[in-house]
C-alpha positions as CSV (number, residue, x, y, z in Angstrom):
1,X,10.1,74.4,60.1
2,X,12.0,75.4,57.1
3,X,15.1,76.6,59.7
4,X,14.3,72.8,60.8
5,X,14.5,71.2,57.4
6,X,17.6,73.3,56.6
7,X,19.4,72.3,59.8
8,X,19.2,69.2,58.6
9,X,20.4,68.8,55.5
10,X,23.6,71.2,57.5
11,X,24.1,67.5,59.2
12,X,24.1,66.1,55.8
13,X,26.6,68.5,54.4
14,X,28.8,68.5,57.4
15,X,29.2,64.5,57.9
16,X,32.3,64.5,55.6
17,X,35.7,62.9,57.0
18,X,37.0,66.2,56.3
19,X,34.9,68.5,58.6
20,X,34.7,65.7,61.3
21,X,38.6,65.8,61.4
22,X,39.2,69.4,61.5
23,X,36.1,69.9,64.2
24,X,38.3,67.8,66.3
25,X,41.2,69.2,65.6
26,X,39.3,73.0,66.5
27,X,38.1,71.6,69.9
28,X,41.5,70.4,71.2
29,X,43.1,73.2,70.0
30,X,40.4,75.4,71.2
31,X,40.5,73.7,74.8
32,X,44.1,73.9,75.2
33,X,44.1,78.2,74.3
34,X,41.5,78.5,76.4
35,X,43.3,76.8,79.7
36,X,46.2,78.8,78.8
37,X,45.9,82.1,80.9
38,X,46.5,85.4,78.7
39,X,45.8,83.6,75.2
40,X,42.2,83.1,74.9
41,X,39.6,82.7,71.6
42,X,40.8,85.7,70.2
43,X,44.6,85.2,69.6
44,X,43.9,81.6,68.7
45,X,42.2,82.1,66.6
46,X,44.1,85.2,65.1
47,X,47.2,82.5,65.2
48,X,45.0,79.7,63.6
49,X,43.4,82.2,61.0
50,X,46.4,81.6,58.2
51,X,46.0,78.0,58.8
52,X,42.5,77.8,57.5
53,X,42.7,79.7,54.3
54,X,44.3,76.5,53.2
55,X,41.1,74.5,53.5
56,X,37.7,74.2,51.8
57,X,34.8,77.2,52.6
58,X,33.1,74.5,55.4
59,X,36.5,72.9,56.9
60,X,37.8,75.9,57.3
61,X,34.9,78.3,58.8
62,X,34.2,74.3,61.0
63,X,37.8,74.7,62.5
64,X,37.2,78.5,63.1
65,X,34.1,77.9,65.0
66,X,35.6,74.7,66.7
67,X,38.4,76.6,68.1
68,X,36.1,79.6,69.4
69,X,34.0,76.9,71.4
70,X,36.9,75.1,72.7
71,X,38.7,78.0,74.1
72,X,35.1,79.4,75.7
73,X,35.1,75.4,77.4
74,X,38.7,75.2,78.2
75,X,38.9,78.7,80.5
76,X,37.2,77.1,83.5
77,X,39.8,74.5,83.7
78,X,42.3,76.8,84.6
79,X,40.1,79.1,86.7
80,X,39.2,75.8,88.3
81,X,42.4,74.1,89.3
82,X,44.8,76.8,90.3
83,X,42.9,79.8,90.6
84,X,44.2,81.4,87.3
85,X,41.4,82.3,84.3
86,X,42.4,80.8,81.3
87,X,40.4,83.8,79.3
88,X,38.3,87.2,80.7
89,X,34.9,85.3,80.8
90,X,36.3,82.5,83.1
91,X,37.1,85.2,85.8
92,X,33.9,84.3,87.4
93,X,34.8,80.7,87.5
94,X,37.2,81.1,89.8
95,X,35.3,82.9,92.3
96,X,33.4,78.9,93.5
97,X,35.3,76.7,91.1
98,X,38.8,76.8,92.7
99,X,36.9,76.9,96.0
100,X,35.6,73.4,95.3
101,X,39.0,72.3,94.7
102,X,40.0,73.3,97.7
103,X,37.4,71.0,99.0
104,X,38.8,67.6,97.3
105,X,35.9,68.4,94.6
106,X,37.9,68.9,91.7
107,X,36.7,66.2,89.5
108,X,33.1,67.2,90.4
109,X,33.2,70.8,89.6
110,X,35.2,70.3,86.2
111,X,32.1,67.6,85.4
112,X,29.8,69.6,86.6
113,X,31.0,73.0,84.4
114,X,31.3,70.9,81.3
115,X,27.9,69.9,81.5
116,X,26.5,73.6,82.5
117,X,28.5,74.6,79.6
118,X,27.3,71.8,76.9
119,X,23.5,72.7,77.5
120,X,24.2,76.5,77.4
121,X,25.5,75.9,74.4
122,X,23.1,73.7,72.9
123,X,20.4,76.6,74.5
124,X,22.7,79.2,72.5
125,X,22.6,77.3,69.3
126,X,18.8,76.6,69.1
127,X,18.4,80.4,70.1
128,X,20.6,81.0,66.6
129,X,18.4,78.7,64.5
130,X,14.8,79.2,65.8
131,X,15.2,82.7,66.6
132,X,17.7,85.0,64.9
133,X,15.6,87.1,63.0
134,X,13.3,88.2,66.0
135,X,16.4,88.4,68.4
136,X,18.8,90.3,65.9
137,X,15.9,92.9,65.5
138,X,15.7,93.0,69.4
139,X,19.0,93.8,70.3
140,X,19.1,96.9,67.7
141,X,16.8,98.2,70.0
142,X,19.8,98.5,72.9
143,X,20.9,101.9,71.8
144,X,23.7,104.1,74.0
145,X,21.0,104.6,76.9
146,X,20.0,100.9,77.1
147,X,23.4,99.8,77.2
148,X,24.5,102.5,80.1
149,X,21.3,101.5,82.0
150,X,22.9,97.6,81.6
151,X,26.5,98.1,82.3
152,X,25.0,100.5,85.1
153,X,23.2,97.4,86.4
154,X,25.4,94.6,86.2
155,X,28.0,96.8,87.9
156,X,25.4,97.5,90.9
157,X,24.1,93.9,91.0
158,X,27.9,92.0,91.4
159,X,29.6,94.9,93.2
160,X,29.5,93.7,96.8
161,X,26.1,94.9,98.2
162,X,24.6,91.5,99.0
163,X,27.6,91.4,102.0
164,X,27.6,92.2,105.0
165,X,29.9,95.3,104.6
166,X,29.2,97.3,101.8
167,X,31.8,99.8,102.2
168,X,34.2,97.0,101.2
169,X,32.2,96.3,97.9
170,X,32.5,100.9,97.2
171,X,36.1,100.9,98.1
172,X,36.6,97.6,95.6
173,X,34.3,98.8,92.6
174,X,36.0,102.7,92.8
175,X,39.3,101.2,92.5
176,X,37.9,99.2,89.7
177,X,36.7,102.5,87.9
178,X,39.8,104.4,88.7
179,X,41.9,102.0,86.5
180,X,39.5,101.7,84.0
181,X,39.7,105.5,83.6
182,X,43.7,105.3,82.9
183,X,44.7,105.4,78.9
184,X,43.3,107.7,76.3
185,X,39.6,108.9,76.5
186,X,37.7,107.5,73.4
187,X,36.0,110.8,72.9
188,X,38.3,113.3,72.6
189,X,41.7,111.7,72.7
190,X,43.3,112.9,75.6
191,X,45.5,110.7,77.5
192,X,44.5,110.4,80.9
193,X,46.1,109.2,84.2
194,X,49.5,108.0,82.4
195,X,51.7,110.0,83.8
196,X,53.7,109.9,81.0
197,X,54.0,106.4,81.0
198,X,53.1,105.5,76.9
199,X,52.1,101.7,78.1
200,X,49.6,103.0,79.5
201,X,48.2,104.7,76.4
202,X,46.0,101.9,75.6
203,X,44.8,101.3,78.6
204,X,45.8,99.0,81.7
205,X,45.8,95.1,80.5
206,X,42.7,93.4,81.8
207,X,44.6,89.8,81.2
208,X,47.3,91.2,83.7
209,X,45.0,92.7,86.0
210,X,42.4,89.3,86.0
211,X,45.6,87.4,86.1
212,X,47.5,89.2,88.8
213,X,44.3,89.6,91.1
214,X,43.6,85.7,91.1
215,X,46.6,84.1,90.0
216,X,49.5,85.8,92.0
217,X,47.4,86.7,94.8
218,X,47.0,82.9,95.5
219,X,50.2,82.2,95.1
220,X,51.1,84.7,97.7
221,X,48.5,83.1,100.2
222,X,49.7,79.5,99.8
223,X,53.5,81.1,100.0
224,X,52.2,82.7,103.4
225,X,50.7,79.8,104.9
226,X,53.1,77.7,107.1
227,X,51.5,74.5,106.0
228,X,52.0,73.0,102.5
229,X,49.6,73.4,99.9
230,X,48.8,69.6,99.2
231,X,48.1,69.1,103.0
232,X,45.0,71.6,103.0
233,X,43.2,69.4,99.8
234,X,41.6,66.8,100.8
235,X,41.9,63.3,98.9
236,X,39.8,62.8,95.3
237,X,37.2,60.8,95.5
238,X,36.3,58.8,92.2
239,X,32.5,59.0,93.1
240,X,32.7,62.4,93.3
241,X,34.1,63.1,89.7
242,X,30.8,62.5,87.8
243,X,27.6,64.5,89.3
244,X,24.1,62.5,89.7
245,X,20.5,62.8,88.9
246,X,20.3,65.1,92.2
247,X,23.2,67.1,92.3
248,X,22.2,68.3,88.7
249,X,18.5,68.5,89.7
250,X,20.2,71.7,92.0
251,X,21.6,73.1,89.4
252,X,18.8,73.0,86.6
253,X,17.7,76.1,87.7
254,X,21.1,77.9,87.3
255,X,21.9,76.2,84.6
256,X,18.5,77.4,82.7
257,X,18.8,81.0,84.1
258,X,22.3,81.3,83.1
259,X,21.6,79.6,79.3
260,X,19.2,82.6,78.9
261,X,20.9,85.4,80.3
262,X,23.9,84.4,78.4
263,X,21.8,84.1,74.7
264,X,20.1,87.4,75.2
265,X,23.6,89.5,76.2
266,X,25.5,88.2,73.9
267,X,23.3,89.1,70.9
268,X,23.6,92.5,72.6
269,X,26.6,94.6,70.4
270,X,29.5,95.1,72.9
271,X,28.5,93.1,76.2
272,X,29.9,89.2,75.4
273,X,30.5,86.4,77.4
274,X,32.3,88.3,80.5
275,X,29.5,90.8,80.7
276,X,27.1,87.7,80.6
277,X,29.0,85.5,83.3
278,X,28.9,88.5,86.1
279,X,25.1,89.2,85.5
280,X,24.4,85.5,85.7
281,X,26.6,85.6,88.9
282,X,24.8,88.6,90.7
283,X,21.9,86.9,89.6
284,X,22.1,83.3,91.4
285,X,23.3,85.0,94.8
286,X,20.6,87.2,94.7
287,X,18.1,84.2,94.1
288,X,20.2,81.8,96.8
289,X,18.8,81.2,100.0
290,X,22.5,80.6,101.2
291,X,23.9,83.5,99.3
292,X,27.1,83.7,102.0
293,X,28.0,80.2,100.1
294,X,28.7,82.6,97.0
295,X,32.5,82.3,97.1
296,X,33.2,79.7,99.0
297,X,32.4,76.8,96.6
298,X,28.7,77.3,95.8
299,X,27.5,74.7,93.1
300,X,25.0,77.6,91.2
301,X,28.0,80.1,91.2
302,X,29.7,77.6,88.9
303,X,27.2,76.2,86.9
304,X,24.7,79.3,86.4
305,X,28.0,81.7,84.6
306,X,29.4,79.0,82.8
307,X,26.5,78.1,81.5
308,X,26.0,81.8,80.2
309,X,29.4,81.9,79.2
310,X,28.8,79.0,76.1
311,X,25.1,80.6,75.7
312,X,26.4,83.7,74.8
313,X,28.1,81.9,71.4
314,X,25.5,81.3,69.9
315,X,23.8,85.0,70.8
316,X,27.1,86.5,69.6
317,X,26.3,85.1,66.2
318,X,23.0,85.9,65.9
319,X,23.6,89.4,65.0
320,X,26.9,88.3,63.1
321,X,25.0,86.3,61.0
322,X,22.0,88.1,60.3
323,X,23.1,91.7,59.9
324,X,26.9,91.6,59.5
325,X,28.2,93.0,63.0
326,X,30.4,91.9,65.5
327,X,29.0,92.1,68.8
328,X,32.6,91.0,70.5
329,X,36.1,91.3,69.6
330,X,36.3,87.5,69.0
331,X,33.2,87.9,66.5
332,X,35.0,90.5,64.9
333,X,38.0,88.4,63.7
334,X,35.4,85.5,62.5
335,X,33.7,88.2,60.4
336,X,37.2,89.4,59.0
337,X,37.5,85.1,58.5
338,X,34.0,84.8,56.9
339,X,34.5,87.6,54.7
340,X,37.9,86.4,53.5
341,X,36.3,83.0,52.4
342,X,34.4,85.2,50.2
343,X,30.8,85.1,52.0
344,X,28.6,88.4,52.4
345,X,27.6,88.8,56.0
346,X,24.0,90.3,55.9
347,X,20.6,89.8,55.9
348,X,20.9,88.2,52.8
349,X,23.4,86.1,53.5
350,X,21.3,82.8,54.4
351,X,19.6,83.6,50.7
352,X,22.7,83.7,49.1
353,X,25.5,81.3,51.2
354,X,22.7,79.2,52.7
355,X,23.9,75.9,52.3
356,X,27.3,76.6,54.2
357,X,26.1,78.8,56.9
358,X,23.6,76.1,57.9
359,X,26.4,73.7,57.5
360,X,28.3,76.0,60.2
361,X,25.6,76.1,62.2
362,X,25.5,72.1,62.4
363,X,29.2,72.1,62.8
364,X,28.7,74.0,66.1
365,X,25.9,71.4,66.9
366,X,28.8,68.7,66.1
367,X,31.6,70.5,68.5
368,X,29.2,71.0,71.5
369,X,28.9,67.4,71.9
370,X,32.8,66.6,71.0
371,X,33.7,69.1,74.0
372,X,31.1,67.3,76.2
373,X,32.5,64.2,75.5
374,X,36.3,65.4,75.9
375,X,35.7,67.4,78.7
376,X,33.8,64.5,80.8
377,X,36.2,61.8,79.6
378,X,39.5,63.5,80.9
379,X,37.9,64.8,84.1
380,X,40.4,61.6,85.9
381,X,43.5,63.0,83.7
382,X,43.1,66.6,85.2
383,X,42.2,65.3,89.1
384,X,45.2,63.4,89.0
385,X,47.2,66.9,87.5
386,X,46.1,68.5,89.8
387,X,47.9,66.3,92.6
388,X,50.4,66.2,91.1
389,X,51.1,69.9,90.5
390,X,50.7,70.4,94.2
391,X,54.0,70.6,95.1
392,X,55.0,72.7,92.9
393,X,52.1,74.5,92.8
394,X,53.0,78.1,93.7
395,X,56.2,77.6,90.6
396,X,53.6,76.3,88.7
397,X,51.3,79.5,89.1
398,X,54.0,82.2,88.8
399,X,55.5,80.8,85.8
400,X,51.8,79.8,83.9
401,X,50.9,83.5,84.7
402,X,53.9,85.1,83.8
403,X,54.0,83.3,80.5
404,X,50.4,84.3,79.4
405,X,50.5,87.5,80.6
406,X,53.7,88.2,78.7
407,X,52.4,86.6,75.4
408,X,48.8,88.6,75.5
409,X,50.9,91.7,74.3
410,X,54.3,90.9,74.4
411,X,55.2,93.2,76.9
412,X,57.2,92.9,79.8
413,X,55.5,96.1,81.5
414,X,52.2,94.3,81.5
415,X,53.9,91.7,83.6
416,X,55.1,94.3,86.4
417,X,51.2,95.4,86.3
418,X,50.5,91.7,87.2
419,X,52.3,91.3,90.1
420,X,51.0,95.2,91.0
421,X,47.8,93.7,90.9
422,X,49.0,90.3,92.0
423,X,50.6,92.3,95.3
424,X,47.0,94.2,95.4
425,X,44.9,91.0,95.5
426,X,46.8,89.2,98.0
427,X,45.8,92.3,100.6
428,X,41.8,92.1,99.3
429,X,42.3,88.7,100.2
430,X,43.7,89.1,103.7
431,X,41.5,92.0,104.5
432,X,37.9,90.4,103.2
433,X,37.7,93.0,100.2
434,X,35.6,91.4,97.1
435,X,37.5,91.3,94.2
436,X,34.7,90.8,91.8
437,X,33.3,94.9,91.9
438,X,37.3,95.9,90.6
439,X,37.3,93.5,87.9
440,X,33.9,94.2,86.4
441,X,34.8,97.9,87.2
442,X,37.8,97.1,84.5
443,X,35.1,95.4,82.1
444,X,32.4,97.4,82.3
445,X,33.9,101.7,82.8
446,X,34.7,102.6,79.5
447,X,31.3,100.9,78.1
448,X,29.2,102.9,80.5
449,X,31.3,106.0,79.9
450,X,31.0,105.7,76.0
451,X,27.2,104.9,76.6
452,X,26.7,108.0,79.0
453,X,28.4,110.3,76.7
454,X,26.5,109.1,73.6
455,X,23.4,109.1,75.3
456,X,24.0,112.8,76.5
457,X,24.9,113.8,73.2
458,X,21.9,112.0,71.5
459,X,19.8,114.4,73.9
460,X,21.3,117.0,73.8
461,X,22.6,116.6,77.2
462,X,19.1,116.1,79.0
463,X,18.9,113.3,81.1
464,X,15.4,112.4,80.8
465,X,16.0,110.1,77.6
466,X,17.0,107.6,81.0
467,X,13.6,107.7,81.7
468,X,11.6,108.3,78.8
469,X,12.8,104.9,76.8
470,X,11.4,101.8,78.4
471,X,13.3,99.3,78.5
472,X,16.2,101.9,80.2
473,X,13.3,103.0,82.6
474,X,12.7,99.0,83.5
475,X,16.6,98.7,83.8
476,X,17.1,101.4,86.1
477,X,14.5,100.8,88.2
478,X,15.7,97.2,88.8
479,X,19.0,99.0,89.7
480,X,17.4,101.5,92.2
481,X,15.5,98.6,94.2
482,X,18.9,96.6,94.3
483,X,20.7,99.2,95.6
484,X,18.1,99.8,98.4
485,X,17.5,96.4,99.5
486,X,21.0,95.8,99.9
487,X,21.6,99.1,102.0
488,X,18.4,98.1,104.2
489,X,19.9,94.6,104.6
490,X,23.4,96.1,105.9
491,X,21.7,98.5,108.2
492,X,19.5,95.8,109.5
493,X,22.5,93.4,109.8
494,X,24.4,96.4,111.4
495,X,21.8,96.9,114.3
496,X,21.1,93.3,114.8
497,X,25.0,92.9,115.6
498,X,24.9,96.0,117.9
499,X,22.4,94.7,120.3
């Protein structure tokens, strides 16, 4: 009650002309970064971050936090338009949001997203107020062999088993894992798989990869097809642009799932929104009684990860909050921002900057609905873009890829890698490989080889602390009787296609 009562008087504080301006300033600015492929939350903000040291303590943190929610919101629209994710946790998006496009459902499935990612917000904010001590507390608990036991999870739950071929799914996730391995080793240093290449030092870009494997690669499909792009979508249909009473009664259940998943990983250090998105994924095709819709425009594969995707804010800052560490990049340059305004992150920071982190927290309240309404209301501007662009749509692509590839690093190497990958994706496309296991491969390797060789080191290289620490024992398992269930459904698929 008293995390009630203080919320409150965070509405109080926060209805100034002042705040109110510069929380719609954050979520236009925020929505625009965030459609832009290759900028994403955390170089807008970075770019904002001078900006706001000019205002007060609460208009500038307001603004900060604005932005950060925008640019979450705004990645789908990208992702679902042309194919191209606006930032790493909209990758998902694409994989039934551009599909529905291709359908004529354009309208629907940006309407539909906003309002999957509205309540996984609002189910991400209450999460913050209601339960951030018990939940900050809960995620210290994910030490090196938790986190292995989840990366090793959400890599065997999204990497291709539920097809019919799995063989596809191994070939896709082990060239996922072979360039995740490229750049220098964390551990000890070496450089590895550059040949002597010193882009590569840090690693291969995972905007020019994501970009490059969705982006490019439809762009080299629609430049491959004899007819024209415009003549495969069907016309927009106004009634379709706004879903009902039933068409969200489907997707309650995805949307609820996906709010959940998405709190509880991103209060987990290192995981974040992408993380949360593929798990939430894997986790509505395994539930679907239509899972070969997965891909090809299903309504839960849309609304179930972007609702994780905006949960997963208010997780993030659970532990930002409460004990003063990042669990994301992106949370990492709000602390550097909170800390600059002069507050203390900690557990004593509600005791001692109380009035103006409640005051954030309303401000958050305050954005969620500005994006819903923004984000609803222009639905009929980008249907009619989207027409529009058609024509041009492959130029469009190339040059909107190449652009924020380019400006993620400001390298022009990273936009070779892109249309490496671009060349690379366009072949997983014509031959029926799953893209997904490579690009959570790229996400998840060097997590799950930090956690492995942590958790070795903790036990002195015995592998039973995998088994002897519950909640990795419960992870595990859960990974063990995927695996098998999906190897007994392609063998049974196999013989039922050989008689």
């Amino acid at each position: 009650m008293d995390n009630f009562a203080s919320l409150m008087q965070g509405f109080a504080d926060i209805l100034t002309v002042d705040a109110l301006l510069w929380s719609m300033v954050g979520v236009l600015l925020g929505t625009i970064i965030g459609a832009l492929p290759g900028l994403g939350p955390v170089a807008g903000i970075a770019i904002l971050l001078p900006l706001s040291f000019t205002l007060d303590t609460v208009s500038a943190l307001v603004l900060l936090m604005a932005i950060y929610q925008g640019s979450m919101f705004g990645g789908r629209i990208s992702s679902i338009l042309i194919n191209v994710p606006g930032e790493p946790s909209a990758v998902v998006t694409t994989f039934d949001g551009y599909p529905l496009t291709r359908q004529g459902k354009a309208g629907y499935a940006l309407s539909l997203s906003a309002i999957a990612s509205f309540i996984g917000g609002m189910v991400g904010f209450v999460g913050l107020v209601f339960l951030m001590p018990y939940l900050s507390a809960w995620g210290l608990r994910f030490g090196p062999p938790e986190m292995f036991a989840l990366m090793l999870f959400a890599l065997i739950a999204t990497s291709g088993f539920g097809q019919d071929d799995i063989l596809k799914g191994l070939v896709s996730l082990g060239l996922g894992l072979m360039v995740a391995v490229i750049g220098m080793d964390s551990v000890s240093g070496d450089i590895r798989a550059s040949y002597g290449t010193y882009q590569l030092w840090d690693g291969v870009s995972f905007v020019a990869i994501a970009v490059g494997l969705f982006g490019v690669s439809e762009a080299l499909s629609l430049v491959m097809q004899r007819s024209r792009p415009e003549d495969k979508l069907p016309d927009i249909r106004l009634r379709e642009l706004v879903p009902g009473l039933a068409d969200l009664g489907r997707n309650a259940g995805s949307i609820g799932r996906g709010s959940l998943i998405g709190y509880f990983i991103g209060v987990l250090p290192g995981a974040g929104a992408t993380v949360a998105t593929f798990i939430s994924y894997a986790v509505e095709k395994k539930l679907s009684r239509t899972p070969e819709k997965f891909g090809h425009g299903a309504e839960q594969g849309l609304s179930g990860p972007e609702a994780a995707n905006n949960a997963s804010i208010g997780g993030a800052l659970v532990p930002l909050f409460t004990l003063g560490i990042p669990s994301s990049a992106i949370t990492a340059v709000l602390l550097g921002a909170l800390i600059t305004v002069g507050l203390q992150p900690g557990p004593r920071m509600l005791d001692t900057s109380g009035e103006v982190i409640w005051a954030i927290i309303a401000g958050l309240f305050l954005a969620n609905v500005l994006l819903l309404i923004l984000n609803t209301a222009f639905v009929p501007v980008f249907t009619v873009l989207i027409r529009w662009v058609q024509p041009y749509l492959v130029s469009f692509i190339i040059t909107l890829c190449i652009i924020g590839v380019y400006f993620d690093n400001f390298q022009f190497f990273d936009v070779g890698v892109m249309l490496v990958f671009g060349v690379i994706g366009y072949f997983m496309r014509l031959y029926r490989y799953p893209m997904a296991p490579l690009i959570l491969a790229v996400v998840l390797a060097p997590m799950l080889e930090a956690s492995l060789r942590q958790s070795l080191l903790l036990s002195a290289n015995s592998p039973l602390i995998f088994v002897t620490r519950p909640i990795t024992a419960i992870l595990l398992a859960g990974t063990a009787s995927i695996l098998a269930f999906s190897v007994l459904r392609f063998a049974w698929v196999n013989m039922t296609r050989s008689r």
